[in-house]
N, C-alpha and C positions, 0 to 999 in steps of 0.2 A: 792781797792788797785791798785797802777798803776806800772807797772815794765816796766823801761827802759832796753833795752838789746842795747848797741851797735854794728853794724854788718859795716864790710866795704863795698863797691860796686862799679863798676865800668865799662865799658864792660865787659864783658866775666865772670862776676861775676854773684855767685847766693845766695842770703839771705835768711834763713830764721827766722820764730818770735821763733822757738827754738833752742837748739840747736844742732839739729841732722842730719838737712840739708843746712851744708852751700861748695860751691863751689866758689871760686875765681882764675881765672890767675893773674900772676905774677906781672902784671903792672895794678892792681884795685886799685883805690887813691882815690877815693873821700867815705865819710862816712857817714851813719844819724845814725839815733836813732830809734828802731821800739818800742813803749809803745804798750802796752798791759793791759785792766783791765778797771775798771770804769773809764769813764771820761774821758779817755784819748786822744781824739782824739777832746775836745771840745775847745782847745786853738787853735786851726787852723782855717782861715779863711777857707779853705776847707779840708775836708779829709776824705777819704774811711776808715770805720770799718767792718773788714770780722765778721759776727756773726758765721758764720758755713763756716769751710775749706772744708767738707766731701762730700761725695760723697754716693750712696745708700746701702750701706753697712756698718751695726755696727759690725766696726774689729779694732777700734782703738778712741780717745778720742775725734773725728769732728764732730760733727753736723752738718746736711743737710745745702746746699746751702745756703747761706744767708744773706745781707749787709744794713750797713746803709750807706748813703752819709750826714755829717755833714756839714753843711752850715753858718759861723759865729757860731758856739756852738750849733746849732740847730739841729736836726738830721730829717732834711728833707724828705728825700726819704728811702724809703724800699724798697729793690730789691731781690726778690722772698723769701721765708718764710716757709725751708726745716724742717723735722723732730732734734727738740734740738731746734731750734732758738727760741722760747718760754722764757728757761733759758739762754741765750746767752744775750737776750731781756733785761734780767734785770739787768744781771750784767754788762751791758755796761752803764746800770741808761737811758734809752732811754723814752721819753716820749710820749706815745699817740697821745697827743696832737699836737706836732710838726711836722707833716709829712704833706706835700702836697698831694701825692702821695703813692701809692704802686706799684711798678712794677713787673709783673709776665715776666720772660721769657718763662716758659710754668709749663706744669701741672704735669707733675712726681712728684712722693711723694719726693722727695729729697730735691724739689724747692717749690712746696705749700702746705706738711699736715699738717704744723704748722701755717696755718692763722687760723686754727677756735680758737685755744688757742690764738693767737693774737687778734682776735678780742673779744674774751670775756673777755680779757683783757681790753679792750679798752672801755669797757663798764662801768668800775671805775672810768675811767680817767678824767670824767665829761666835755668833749670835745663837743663843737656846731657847729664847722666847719663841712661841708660836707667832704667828705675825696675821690680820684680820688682811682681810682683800677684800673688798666688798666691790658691786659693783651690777647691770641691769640684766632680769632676767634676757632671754632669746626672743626673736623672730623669727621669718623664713628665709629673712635676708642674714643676720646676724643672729653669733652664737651668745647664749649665756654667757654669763663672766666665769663660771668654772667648768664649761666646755673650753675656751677661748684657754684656761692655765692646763687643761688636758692636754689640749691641741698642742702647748707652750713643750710641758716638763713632761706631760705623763707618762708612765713609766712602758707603755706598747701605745707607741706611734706618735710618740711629742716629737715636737720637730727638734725638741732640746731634749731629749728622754735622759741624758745623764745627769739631769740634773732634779729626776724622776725622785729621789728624798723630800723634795719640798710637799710631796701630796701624799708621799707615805709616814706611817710610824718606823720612822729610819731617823737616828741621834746625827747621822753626817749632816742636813741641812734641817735648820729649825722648820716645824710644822708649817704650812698655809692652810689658813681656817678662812675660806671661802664661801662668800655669802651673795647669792641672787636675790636681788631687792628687785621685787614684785613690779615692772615699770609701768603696769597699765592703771595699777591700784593710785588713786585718789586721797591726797591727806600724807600726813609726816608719819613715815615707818623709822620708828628708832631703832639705832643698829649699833648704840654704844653706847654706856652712861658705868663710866666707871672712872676714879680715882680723880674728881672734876671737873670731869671730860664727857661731853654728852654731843651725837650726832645722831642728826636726822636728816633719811632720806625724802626723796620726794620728788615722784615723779613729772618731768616735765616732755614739752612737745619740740620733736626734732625731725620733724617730716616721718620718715616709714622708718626710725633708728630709733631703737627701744633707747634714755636717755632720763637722768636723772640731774638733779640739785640735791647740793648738801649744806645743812644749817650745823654750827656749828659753832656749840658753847663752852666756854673754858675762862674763868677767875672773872667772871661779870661780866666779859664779855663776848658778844656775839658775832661771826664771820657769817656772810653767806655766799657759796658759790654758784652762781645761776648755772653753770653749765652752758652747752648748746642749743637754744632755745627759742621759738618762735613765737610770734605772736597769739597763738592756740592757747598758748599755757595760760589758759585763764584760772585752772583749779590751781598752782603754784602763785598767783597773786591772791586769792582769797586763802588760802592757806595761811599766808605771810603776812598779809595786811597788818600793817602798823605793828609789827615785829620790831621796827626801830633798829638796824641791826646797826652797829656801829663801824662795819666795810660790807658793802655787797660788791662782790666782782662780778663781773658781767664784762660782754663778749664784744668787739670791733671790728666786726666783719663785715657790714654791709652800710651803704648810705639809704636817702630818701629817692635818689635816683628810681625811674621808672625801669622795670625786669631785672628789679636785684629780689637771690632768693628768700623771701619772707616767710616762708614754709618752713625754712630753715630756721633762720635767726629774726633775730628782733631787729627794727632799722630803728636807729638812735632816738626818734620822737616815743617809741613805744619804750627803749629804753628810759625814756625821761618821766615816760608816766609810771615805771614798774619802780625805777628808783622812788618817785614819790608818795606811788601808795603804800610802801611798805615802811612810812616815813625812817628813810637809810640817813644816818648821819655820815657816810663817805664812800662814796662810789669810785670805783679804780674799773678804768679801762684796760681789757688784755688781749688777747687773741688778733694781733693785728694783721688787717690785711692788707695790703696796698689799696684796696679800692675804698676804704675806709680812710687811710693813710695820705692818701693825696688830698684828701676835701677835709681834714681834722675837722678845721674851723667850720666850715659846713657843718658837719657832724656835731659840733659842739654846742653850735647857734640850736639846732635840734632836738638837741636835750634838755637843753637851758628854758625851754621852751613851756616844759613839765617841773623839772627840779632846779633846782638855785641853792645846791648845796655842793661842798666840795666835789673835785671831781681828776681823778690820779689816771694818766695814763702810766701803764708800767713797762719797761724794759728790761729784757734779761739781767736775772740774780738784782732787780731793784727790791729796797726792804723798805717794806711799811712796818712801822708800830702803829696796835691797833689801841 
């Protein structure tokens, strides 16, 4: 089932996919449509599906991090695969089968404990393409992204080792072509440019958690996923400057309150200024957290502060056309 909710927008405007968080000034004029529900994002030449709005805490109906990017009705890319996005998974009708890619921005349970249910999923879906994983070299704290699908499937000592095909030359489950993007390295590492489809990593600051963004270009136009990210990330905004991307998703996790962690994330003033150095024609709020979520309008007054351009909060399975 698909529900259209109409919402207005405009500068200084804030929408969301329900109806609990909406903020607009007085001179917001222009309008879309945000669907939500099966399917709905598969009539768009492109369009970002949040599977999970949420953030590491079950305190309210969001499921961990989590997205798909629809390409022509295709649901190309998956971008990280937090705790819920399993059932988000399905009731958006997502297939297996169509993804190029998987993109990890890093390794918190919020953004990956829900691949190993993705991937045993994937094991029905009777799919022969190899399939890309990409995602942050290690730490001392954290593993690599293809220790971390070791540790998953591999074939002596995965914690899911029957499912040990996925990292062998074995026809029962299609390949995984696993790729550790450098995350101390400086500047856009590209990790895709084929059949329209062009990504670039690039690593960004998440306190001591090796942790990435992904840029991401497809029929003119350009997504960007900030990831989890704090106000360090200074080489991720001269990187991007005036990139102009036409959605940057970015993170709702903290306020301006004093002893919130900014090591971590960005608090929404910095958010305001990252949106508008990279002059972003529409910013979408995701990752919410209650402590972000009680104060929105705080939060909004924040941003607005730096950018005065659209600005989407999203809610589970909401679809953006970009």
């Amino acid at each position: 089932m698909i529900t259209n909710i109409k919402r207005f927008f405009g500068p200084g405007c804030f929408v969301a996919a329900s109806l609990a968080l909406t903020s607009c000034s007085a001179d917001s004029a222009a309008d879309t449509e945000v669907a939500v529900g099966s399917g709905a994002c598969r009539d768009n030449p492109v369009a970002l599906q949040v599977l999970g709005s949420g953030g590491p805490i079950a305190d309210d109906h969001r499921a961990g991090a989590s997205n798909i990017l629809w390409v022509d009705g295709k649901a190309k890319l998956l971008i990280d695969a937090g705790s819920g996005a399993f059932v988000r998974y399905g009731e958006a009708a997502v297939d297996f089968k169509d993804h190029d890619a998987v993109l990890l921005t890093h390794l918190h349970g919020d953004h990956a404990s829900g691949l190993p249910a993705l991937l045993n999923n994937g094991g029905f879906a009777k799919r022969t393409d190899g399939l890309t994983i990409a995602g942050p070299t290690g730490n001392a704290q954290f593993p690599a992204t293809s220790e971390y699908l070791d540790a998953l499937v591999g074939k002596e000592g995965g914690a899911l080792r029957y499912l040990h095909p996925y990292l062998d030359e074995n026809e029962a489950l299609p390949r995984l072509m696993v790729q550790d993007i450098d995350a101390s390295k400086t500047g856009l590492q590209r990790i895709w440019d084929k059949d329209g489809l062009q990504i670039d990593a690039i690593a960004v600051n998440h306190l001591n958690v090796p942790a990435l963004a992904y840029v991401i270009r497809t029929k003119g136009k350009t997504v960007v996923f900030a990831g989890d990210q704090s106000f360090l990330s200074e080489s991720f905004v001269a990187a991007l400057s005036e990139t102009k991307p036409d959605l940057l998703v970015m993170h709702n996790a903290i306020t301006m309150a004093e002893g919130q962690p900014r090591g971590l994330h960005r608090d929404p003033q910095s958010i305001g200024e990252t949106a508008a150095a990279l002059d972003t024609q529409t910013l979408l709020l995701t990752h919410h957290m209650q402590r972000a979520v009680k104060v929105q309008n705080e939060v909004n007054a924040a941003i607005a502060e730096n950018f005065n351009g659209p600005v989407l909060l999203a809610d589970d399975l909401s679809c953006h056309p970009i």
